[in-house]
C-alpha positions as CSV (number, residue, x, y, z in Angstrom):
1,X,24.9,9.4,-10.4
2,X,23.2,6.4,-12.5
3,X,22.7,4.5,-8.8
4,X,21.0,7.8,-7.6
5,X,18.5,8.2,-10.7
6,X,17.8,4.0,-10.3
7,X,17.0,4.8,-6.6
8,X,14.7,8.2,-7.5
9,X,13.3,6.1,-10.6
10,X,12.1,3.4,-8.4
11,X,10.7,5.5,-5.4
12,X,8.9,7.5,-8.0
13,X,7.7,4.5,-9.1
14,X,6.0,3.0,-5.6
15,X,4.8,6.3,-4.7
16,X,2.6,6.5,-7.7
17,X,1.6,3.2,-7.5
18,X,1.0,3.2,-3.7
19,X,-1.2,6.3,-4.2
20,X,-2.9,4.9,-7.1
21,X,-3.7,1.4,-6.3
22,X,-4.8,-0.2,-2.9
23,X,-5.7,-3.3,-1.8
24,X,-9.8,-4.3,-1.6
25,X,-11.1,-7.5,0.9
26,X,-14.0,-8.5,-1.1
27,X,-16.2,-10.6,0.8
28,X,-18.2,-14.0,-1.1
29,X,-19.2,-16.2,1.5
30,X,-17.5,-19.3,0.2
31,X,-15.1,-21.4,1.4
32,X,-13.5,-22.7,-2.1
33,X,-9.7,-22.6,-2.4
34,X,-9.5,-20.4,-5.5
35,X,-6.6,-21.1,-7.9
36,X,-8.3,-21.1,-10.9
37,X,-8.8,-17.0,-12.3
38,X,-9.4,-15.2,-15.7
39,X,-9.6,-11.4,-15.4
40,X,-10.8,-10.4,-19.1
41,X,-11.2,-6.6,-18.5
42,X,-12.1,-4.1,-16.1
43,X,-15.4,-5.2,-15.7
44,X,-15.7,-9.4,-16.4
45,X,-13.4,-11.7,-14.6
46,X,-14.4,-15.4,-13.5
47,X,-13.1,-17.5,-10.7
48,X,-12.7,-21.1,-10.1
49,X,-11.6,-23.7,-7.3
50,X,-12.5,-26.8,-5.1
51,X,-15.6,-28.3,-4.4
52,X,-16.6,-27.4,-8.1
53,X,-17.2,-23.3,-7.6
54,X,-17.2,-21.3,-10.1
55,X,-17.7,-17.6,-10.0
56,X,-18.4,-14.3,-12.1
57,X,-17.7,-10.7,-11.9
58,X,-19.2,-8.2,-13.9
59,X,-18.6,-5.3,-12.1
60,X,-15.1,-5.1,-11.3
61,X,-14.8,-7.5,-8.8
62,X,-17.0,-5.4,-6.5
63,X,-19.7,-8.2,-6.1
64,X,-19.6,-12.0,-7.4
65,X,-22.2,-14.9,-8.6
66,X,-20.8,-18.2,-7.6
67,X,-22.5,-21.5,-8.4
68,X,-21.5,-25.2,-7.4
69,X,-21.5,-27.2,-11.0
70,X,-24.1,-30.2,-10.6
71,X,-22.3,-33.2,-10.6
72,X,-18.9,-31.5,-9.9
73,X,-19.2,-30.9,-6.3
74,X,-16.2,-32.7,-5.5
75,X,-14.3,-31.2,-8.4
76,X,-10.7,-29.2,-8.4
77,X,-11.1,-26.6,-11.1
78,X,-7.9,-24.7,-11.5
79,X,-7.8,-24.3,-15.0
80,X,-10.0,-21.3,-16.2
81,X,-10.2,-19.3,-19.5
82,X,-13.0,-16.6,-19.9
83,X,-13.3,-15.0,-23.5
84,X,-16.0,-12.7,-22.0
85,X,-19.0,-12.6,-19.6
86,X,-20.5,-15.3,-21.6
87,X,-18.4,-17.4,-22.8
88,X,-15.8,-19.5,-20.7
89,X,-13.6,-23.1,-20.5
90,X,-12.8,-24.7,-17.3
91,X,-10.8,-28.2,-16.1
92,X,-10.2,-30.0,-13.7
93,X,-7.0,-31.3,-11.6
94,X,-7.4,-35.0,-11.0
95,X,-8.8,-37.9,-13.2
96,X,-10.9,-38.3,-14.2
97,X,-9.7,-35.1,-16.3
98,X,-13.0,-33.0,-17.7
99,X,-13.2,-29.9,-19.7
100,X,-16.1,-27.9,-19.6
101,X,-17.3,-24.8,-21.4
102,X,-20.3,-22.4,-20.3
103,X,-21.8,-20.0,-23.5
104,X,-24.7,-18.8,-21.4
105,X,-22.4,-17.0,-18.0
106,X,-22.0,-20.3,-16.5
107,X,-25.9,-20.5,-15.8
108,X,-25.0,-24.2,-17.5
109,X,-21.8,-26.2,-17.9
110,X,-21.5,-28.7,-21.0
111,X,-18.2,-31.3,-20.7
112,X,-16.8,-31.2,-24.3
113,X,-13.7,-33.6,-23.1
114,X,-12.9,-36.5,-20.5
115,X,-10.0,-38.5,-20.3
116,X,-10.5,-41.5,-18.1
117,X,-6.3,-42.6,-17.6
118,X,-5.4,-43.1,-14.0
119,X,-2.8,-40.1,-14.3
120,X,-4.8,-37.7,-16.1
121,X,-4.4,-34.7,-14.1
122,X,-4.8,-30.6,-16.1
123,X,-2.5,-28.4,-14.9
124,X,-3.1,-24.9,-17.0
125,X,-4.3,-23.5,-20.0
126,X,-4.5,-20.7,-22.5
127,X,-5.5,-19.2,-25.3
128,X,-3.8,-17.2,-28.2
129,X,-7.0,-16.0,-29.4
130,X,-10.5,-16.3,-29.2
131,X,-10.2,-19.9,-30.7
132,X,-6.9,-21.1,-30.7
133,X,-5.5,-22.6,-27.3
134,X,-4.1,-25.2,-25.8
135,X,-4.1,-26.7,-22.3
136,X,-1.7,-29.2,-20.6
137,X,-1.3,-32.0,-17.7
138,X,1.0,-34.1,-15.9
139,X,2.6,-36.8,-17.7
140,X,0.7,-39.7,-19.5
141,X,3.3,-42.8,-20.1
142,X,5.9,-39.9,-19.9
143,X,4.7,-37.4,-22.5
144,X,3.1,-34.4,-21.1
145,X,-0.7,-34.7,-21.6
146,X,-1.1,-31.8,-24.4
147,X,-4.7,-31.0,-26.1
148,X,-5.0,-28.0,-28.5
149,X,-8.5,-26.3,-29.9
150,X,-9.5,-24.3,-32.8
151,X,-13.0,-23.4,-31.9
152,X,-12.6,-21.7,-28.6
153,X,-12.7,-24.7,-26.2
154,X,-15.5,-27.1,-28.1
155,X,-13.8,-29.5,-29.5
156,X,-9.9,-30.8,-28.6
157,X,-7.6,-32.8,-30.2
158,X,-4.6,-34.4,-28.5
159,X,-0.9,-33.5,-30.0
160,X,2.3,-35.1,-29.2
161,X,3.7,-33.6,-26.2
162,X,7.2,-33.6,-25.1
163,X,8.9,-36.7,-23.2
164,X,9.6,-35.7,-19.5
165,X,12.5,-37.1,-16.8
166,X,10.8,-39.8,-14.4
167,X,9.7,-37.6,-11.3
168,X,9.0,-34.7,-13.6
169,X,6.2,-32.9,-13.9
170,X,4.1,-29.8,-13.2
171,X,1.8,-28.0,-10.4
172,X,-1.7,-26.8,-11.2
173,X,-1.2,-24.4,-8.1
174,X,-2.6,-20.9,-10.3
175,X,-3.0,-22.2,-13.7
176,X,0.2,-19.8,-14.9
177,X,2.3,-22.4,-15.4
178,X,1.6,-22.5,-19.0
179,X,1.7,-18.9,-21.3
180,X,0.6,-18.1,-24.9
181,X,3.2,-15.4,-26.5
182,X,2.4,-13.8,-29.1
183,X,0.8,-15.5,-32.0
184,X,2.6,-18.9,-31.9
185,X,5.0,-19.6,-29.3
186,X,3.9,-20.6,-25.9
187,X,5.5,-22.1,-22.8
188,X,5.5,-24.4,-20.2
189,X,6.9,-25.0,-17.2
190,X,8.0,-28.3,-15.0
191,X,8.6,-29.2,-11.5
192,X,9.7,-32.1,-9.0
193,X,12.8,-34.0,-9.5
194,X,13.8,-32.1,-12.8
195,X,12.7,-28.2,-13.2
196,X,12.5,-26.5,-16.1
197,X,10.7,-24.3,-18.9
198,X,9.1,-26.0,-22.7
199,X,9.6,-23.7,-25.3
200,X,7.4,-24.0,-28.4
201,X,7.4,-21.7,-31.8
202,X,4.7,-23.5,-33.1
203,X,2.0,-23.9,-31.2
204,X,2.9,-26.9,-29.5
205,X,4.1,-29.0,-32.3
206,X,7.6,-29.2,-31.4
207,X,9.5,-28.4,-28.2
208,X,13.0,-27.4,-26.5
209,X,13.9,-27.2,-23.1
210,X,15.1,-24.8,-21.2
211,X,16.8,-25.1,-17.6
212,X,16.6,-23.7,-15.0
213,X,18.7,-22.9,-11.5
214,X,15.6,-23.5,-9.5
215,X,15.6,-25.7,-6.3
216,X,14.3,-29.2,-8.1
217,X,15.0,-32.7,-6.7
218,X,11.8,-33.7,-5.2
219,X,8.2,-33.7,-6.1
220,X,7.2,-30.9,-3.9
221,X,10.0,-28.2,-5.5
222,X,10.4,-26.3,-8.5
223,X,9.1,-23.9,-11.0
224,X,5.2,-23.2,-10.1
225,X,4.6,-19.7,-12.7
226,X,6.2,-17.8,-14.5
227,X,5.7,-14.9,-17.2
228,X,7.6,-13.7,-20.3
229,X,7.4,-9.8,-19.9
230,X,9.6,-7.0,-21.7
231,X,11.8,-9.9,-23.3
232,X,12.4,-11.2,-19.5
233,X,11.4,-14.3,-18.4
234,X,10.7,-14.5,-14.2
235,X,9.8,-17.5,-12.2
236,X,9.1,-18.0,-9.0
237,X,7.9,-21.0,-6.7
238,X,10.4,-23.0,-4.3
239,X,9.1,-26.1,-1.9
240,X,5.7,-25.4,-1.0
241,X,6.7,-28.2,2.3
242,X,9.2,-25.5,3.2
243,X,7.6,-22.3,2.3
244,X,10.4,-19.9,4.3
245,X,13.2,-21.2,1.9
246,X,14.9,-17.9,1.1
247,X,16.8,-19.3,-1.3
248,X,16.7,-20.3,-5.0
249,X,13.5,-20.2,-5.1
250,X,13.4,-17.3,-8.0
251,X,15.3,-16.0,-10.7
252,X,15.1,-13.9,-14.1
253,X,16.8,-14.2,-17.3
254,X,17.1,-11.1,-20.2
255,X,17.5,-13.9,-22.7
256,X,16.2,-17.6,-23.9
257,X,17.5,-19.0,-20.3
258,X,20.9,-19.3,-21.3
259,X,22.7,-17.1,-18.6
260,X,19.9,-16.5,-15.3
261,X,20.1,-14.6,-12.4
262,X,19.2,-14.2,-9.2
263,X,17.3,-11.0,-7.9
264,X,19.3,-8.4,-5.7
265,X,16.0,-9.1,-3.0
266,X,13.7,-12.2,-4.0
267,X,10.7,-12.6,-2.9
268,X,9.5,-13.7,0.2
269,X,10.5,-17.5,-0.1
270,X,7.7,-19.8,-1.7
271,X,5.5,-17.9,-4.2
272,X,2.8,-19.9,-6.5
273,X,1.8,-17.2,-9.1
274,X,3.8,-14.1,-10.8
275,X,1.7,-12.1,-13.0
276,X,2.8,-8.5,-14.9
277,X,0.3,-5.5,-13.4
278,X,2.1,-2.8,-15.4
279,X,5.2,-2.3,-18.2
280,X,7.8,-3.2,-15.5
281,X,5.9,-3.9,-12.2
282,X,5.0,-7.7,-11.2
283,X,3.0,-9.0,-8.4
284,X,4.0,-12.4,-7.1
285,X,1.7,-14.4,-4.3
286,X,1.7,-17.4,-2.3
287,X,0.8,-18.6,1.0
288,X,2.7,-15.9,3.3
289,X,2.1,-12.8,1.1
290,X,2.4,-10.8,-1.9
291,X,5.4,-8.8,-3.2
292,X,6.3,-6.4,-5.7
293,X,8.8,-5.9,-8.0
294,X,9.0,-2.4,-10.2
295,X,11.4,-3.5,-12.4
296,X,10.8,-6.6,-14.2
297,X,12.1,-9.0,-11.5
298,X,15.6,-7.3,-10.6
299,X,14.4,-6.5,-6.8
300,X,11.1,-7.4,-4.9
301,X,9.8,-5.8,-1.5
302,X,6.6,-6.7,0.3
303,X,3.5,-5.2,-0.9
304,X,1.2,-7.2,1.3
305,X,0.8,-9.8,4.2
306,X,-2.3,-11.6,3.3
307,X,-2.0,-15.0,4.1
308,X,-3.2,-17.9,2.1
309,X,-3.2,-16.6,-1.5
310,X,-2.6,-18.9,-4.8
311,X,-3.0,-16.9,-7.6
312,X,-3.0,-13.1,-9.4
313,X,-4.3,-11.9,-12.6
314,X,-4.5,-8.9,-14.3
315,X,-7.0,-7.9,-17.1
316,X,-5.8,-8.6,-20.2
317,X,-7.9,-5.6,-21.3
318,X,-8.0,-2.7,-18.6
319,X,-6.1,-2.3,-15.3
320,X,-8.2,-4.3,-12.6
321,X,-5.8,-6.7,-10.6
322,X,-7.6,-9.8,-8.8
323,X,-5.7,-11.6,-6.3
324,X,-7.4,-15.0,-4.7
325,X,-6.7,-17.7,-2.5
326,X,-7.9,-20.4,-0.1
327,X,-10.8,-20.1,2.1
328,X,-13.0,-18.1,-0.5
329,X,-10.5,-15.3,-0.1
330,X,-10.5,-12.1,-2.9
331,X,-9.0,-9.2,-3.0
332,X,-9.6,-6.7,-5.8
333,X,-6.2,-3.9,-6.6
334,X,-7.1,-1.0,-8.7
């Protein structure tokens, strides 16, 4: 009787969703590979990639405003934080590493941060607020590059990240690959020949790790996102050189990672971005497709076979869903 309520639960479930949410091609006319994406509310969300793109919404995703950043035009930017349709905070993946913040809609970009080391490379950032964030790179003489801000992006200052394995460290493949919880915890997660999630209580000073059953070993494998949703933490990614593995490739826990567990259907093989859509339902992408779980991790089933996509956001205030990808590609789910 329980299995037969799951079962009705769960087809109730994708029936509403299916009839209340489809999936929109939006066309822009550039040929940036997205990764970097901020969806604020139901209205504003901003986009970011290669050749220094940057892009605006301000009507749902409906129609965009892109514009190259002087100077940048050879630029990765897949780190992206939006506070509104103003106000914004990008970096970029390769040194030298820059941070730049717009006030004006991105009509100007002013770098407010460079770091110059050969390994300098941003992989993600967030925000707990309006002011306080942090942002995080690849290891630096083998500490994780960590930089936090007060003042919404303008000024950073460097804190004392945690000491990673050789052959450790993370993928800047959708910028969700480092979460703010709350009001002081916030996570990160690793890759390559060791995989597994940071934890931090307070607010990056100190950190414990957390492992994970994820296929590591080389640099190509391991955790690329995850979320902490409903006191469940998911994480997806794989070997993006062997994007078919069906296996091991993602897991949820109901705890702090002590005991994890693999889903009754996983996703699709190799997935780059997971990202909660509603209380229980996820969205996870990656180059073959997107899938969809409608509770919390425990099973996934295709929801689409889009090819090429990186990353997926929803609104942190409102129901749009943005998906993006290489090639200029967005896709708007309402």
């Amino acid at each position: 009787m329980k299995y037969r309520l799951l079962v009705f639960l769960l087809l109730t479930a994708y029936t509403g969703f299916a009839q209340k949410h489809h999936i929109k091609k939006i066309e822009t006319n550039i040929s940036s590979s997205f990764r970097g994406l901020s969806v604020v509310n139901n209205k504003v969300a901003w986009l970011s990639g290669s050749e220094g793109w940057v892009g605006r919404t301000t009507d749902g995703g409906q129609t965009w405003n892109f514009n190259q950043i002087p100077g940048f035009e050879m630029a990765e930017f897949r780190s992206l934080y939006a506070f509104d349709a103003q106000r914004a905070v990008i970096a970029n993946a390769g040194s030298p590493a820059h941070i730049l913040v717009t006030i004006d809609g991105g009509k100007k970009w002013n770098p407010v941060y460079t770091k110059s080391h050969p390994d300098a490379f941003f992989d993600g950032m967030d925000f707990w607020n309006d002011k306080e964030g942090i942002i995080y790179g690849d290891p630096i003489d083998g500490k994780i590059l960590l930089l936090h801000t007060v003042d919404g992006g303008i000024n950073w200052n460097e804190i004392n990240g945690p000491k990673l394995e050789k052959g450790e460290a993370s993928f800047a493949a959708s910028g969700t690959g480092i979460r703010c919880i709350n009001y002081s915890q916030v996570m990160i997660s690793t890759g390559g020949v060791v995989s597994r999630l940071w934890n931090s209580k307070d607010k990056g000073m100190t950190w414990s790790s957390i492992k994970a059953p994820i296929v590591q070993g080389t640099s190509s494998t391991g955790i690329f996102s995850f979320v902490k949703n409903n006191n469940a933490i998911i994480i997806v990614g794989g070997d993006y050189q062997n994007e078919s593995m069906a296996i091991n490739h993602n897991f949820f826990t109901t705890g702090e990672g002590i005991h994890w567990f693999t889903p009754n259907s996983p996703t699709r093989g190799y997935r780059e971005c997971v990202d909660p859509i509603m209380r229980n339902t996820l969205l996870a992408v990656g180059p073959s497709g997107i899938d969809i779980s409608f509770d919390n991790g425990i099973n996934w089933e295709p929801f689409s076979d889009e090819k090429g996509l990186h990353v997926v956001r929803k609104s942190r205030k409102g129901s749009l869903v943005i998906v993006a990808g290489a090639k200029g590609q967005v896709f708007v789910i309402r």
